[in-house]
VEXVO-430336 format. One line per 4 residues: their letters; for each residue y, z, x of N, C-alpha, C. Coordinates in steps of 0.05 Angstrom, whole numbers. Example, Ala and Ser with C-alpha at 12.3 -4.5 7.8 and 13.67 -1.06 7.14 Angstrom:
<recs>
AS = -114 156 264 -90 156 246 -66 156 264; -45 142 257 -21 143 273 1 157 258
</recs>
This chain:
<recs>
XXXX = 224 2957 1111 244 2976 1118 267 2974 1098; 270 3007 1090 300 2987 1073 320 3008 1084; 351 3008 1075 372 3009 1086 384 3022 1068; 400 3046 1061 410 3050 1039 442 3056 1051
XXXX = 462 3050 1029 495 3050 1033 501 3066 1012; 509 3088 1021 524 3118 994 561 3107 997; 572 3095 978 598 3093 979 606 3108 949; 635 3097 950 648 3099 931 650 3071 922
XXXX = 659 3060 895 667 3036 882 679 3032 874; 708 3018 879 743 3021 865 731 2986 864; 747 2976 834 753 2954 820 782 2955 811; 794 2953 833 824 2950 828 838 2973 837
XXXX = 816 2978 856 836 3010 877 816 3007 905; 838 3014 925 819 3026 946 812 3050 955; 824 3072 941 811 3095 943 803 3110 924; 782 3106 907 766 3117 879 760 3141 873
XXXX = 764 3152 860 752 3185 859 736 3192 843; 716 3167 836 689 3171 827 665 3155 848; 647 3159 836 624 3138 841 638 3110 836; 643 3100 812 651 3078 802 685 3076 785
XXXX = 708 3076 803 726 3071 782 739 3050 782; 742 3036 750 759 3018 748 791 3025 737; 805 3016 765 838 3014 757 848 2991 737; 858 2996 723 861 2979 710 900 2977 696
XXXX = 910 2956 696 933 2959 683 935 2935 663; 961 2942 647 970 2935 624 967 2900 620; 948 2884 630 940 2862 618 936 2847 599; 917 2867 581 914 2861 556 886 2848 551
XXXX = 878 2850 569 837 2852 571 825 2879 577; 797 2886 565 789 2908 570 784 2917 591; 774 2938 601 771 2941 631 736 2937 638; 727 2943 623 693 2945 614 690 2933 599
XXXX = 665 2913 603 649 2902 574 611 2907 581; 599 2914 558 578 2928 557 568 2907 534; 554 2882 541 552 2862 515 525 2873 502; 529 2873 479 506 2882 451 474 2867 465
XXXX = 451 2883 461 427 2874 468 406 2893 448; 385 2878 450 366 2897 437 352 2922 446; 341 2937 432 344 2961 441 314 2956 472; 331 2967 492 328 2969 522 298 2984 517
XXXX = 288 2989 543 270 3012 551 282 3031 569; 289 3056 559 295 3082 574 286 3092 587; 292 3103 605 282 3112 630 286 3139 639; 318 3158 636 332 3174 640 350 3181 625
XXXX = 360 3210 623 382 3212 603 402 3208 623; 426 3188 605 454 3178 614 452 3145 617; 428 3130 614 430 3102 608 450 3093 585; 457 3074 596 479 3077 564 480 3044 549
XXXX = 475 3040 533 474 3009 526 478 3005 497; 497 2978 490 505 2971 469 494 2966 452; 475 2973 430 453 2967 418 466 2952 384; 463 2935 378 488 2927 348 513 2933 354
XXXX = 526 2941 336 555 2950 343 558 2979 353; 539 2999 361 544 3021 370 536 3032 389; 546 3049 413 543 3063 444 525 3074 441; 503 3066 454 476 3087 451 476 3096 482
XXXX = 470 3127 484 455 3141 508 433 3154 512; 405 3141 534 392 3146 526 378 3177 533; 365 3191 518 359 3217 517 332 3221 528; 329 3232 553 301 3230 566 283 3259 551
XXXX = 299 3277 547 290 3299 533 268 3297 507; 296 3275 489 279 3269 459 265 3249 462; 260 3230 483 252 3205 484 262 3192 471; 282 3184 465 301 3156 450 330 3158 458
XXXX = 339 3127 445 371 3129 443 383 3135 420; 395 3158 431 412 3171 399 450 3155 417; 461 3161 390 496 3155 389 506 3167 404; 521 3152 424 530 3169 443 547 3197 430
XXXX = 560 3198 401 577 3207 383 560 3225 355; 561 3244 356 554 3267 334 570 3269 313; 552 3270 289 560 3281 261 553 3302 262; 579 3317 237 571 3342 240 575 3349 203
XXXX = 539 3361 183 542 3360 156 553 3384 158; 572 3391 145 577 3421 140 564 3430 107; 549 3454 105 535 3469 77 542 3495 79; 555 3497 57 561 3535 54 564 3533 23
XXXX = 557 3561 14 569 3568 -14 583 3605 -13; 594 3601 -24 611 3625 -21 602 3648 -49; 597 3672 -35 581 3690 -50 556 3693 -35; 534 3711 -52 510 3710 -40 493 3692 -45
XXXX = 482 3686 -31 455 3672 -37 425 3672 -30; 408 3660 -53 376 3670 -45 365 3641 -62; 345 3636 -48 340 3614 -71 351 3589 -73; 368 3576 -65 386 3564 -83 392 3537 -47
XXXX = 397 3511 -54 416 3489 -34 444 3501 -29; 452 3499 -8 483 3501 -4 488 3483 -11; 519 3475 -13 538 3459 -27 538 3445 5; 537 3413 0 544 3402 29 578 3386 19
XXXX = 596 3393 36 621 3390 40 637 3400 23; 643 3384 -3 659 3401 -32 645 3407 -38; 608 3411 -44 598 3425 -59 584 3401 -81; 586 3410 -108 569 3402 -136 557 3418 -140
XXXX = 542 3408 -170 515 3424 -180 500 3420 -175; 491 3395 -171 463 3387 -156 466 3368 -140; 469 3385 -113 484 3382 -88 457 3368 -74; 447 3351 -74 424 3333 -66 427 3327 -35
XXXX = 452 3325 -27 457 3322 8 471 3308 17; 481 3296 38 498 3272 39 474 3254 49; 477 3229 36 455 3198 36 466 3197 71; 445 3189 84 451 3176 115 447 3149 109
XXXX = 468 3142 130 473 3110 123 452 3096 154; 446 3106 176 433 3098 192 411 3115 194; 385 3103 212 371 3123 220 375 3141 238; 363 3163 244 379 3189 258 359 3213 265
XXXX = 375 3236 278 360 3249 287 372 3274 289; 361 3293 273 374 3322 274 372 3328 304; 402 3342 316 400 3350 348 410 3380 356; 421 3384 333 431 3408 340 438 3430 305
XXXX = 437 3447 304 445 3466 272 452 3492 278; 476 3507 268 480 3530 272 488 3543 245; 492 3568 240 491 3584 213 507 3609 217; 516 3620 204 525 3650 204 534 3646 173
XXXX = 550 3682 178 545 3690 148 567 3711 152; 580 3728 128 597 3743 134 579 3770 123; 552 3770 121 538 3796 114 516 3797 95; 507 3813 92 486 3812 73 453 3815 85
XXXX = 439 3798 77 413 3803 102 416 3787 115; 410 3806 140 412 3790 173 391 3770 182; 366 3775 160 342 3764 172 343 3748 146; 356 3730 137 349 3710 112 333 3692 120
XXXX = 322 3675 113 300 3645 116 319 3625 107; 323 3600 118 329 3574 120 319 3561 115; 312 3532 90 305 3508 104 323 3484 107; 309 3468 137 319 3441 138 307 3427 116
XXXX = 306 3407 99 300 3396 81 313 3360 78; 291 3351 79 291 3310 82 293 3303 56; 304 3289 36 298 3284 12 286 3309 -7; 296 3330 -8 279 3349 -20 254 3359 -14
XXXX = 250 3358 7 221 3371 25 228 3383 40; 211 3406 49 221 3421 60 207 3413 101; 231 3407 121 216 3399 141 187 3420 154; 191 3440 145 163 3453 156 173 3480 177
XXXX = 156 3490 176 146 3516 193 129 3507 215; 150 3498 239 120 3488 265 120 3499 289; 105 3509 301 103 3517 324 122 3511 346; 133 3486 348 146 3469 370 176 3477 356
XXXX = 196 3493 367 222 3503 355 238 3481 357; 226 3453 371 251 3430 368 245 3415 340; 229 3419 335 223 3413 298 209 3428 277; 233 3450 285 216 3476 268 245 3478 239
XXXX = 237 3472 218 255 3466 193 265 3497 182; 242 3509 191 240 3537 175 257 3563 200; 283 3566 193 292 3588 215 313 3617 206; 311 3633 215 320 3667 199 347 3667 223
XXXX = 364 3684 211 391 3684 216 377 3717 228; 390 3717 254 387 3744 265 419 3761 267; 427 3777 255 444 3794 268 467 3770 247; 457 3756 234 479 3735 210 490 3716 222
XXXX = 463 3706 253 482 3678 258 447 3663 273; 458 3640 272 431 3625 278 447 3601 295; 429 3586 321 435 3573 335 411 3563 358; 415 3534 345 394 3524 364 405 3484 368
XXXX = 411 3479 397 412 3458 405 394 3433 417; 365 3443 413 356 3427 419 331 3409 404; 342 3415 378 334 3400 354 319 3370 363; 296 3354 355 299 3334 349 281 3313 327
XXXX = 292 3321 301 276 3323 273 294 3296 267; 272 3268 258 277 3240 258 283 3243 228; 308 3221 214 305 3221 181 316 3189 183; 313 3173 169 310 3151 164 332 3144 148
XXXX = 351 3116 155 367 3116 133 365 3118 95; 374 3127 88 368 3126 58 364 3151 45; 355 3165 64 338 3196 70 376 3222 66; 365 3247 55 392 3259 41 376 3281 49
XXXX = 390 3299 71 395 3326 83 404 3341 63; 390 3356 68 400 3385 55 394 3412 68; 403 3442 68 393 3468 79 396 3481 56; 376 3505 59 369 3515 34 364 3538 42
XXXX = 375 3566 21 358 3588 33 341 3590 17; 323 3608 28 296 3612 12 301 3648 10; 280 3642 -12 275 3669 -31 257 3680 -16; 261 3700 3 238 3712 23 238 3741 10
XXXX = 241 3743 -9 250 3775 -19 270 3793 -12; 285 3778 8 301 3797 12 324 3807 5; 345 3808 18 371 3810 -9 385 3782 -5; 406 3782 -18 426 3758 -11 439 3754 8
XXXX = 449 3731 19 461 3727 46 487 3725 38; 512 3733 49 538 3727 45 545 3712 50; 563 3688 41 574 3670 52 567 3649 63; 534 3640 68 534 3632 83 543 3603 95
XXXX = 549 3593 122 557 3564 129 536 3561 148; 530 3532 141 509 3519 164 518 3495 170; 516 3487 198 536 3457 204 507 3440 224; 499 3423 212 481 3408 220 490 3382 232
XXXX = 484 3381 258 497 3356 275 473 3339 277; 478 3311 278 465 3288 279 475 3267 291; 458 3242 302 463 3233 327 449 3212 304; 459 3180 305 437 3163 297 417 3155 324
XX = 398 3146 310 381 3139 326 370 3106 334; 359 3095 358 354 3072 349 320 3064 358
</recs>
């Protein structure tokens, strides 16, 4: 037989207005400690555990723990473009990507444009490859700007530390894209 008890849980209050709150005052100890362990087995998204020095939450969607905390690459070049890498942050000439310092996991990318063709081609791109054209749209590299804006959140394309992002338009024949900006968010992974 078992017995179940639905409360509330105050740690330094008696009337909580969560599930779990800790009251806490000006002591000078933290209120929470979450000590570093190796990486857990996940179960659900919202597990949350200290993995090295960083907050991991785990993602039942992607199957892993990404950072509780998102990067966000920003790529645009100003003018048209066909063919050609965007500039990632200031730009360069041979704008290769920004180097990731952990391993990681594309989660989210959006795009627009101030005109030009609405239907341009994109790629995501790992080290200079291009991620691919795949059936499954959570790791589909290859994506066309409709109406001059593109948006998709449920990305989850793995790159490895060491590994240098880049987006690219591609030469699909069509005309040039104006302006365009693409802001690629990333989550490390563990």
């Amino acid at each position: 037989m078992h017995y179940y008890v639905h409360a509330q849980v105050g740690i330094g209050t008696t009337s909580p207005t969560a599930e779990l709150e800790i009251e806490t005052s000006n002591t000078g100890i933290p209120a929470l400690e979450l000590n570093p362990q190796s990486t857990p087995t996940g179960s659900v998204t919202g597990q949350l555990a200290v993995i090295g020095d960083k907050l991991f939450m785990y993602d039942a969607t992607r199957g892993k723990w990404l950072s509780s905390e998102s990067y966000a690459l920003q790529f645009s070049i100003f003018g048209g473009a066909s063919n050609q890498t965007l500039w990632y942050g200031g730009g360069g000439v041979d704008n290769i990507g920004p180097l990731m310092p952990f391993n990681g996991t594309i989660v989210y990318m959006t795009i627009n444009s101030s005109g030009g063709q609405a239907n341009k081609a994109f790629d995501i791109r790992i080290n200079g490859s291009n991620v691919g054209n795949n059936t499954d749209p959570t790791l589909d590299g290859r994506v066309s700007l409709s109406s001059g804006t593109f948006s998709r959140t449920s990305y989850n394309i793995d790159f490895n530390a060491g590994d240098h992002i880049q987006l690219r338009v591609r030469n699909n024949g069509a005309s040039d894209v104006d302006d365009p900006v693409g802001v690629i968010w990333v989550k490390w992974r563990q």
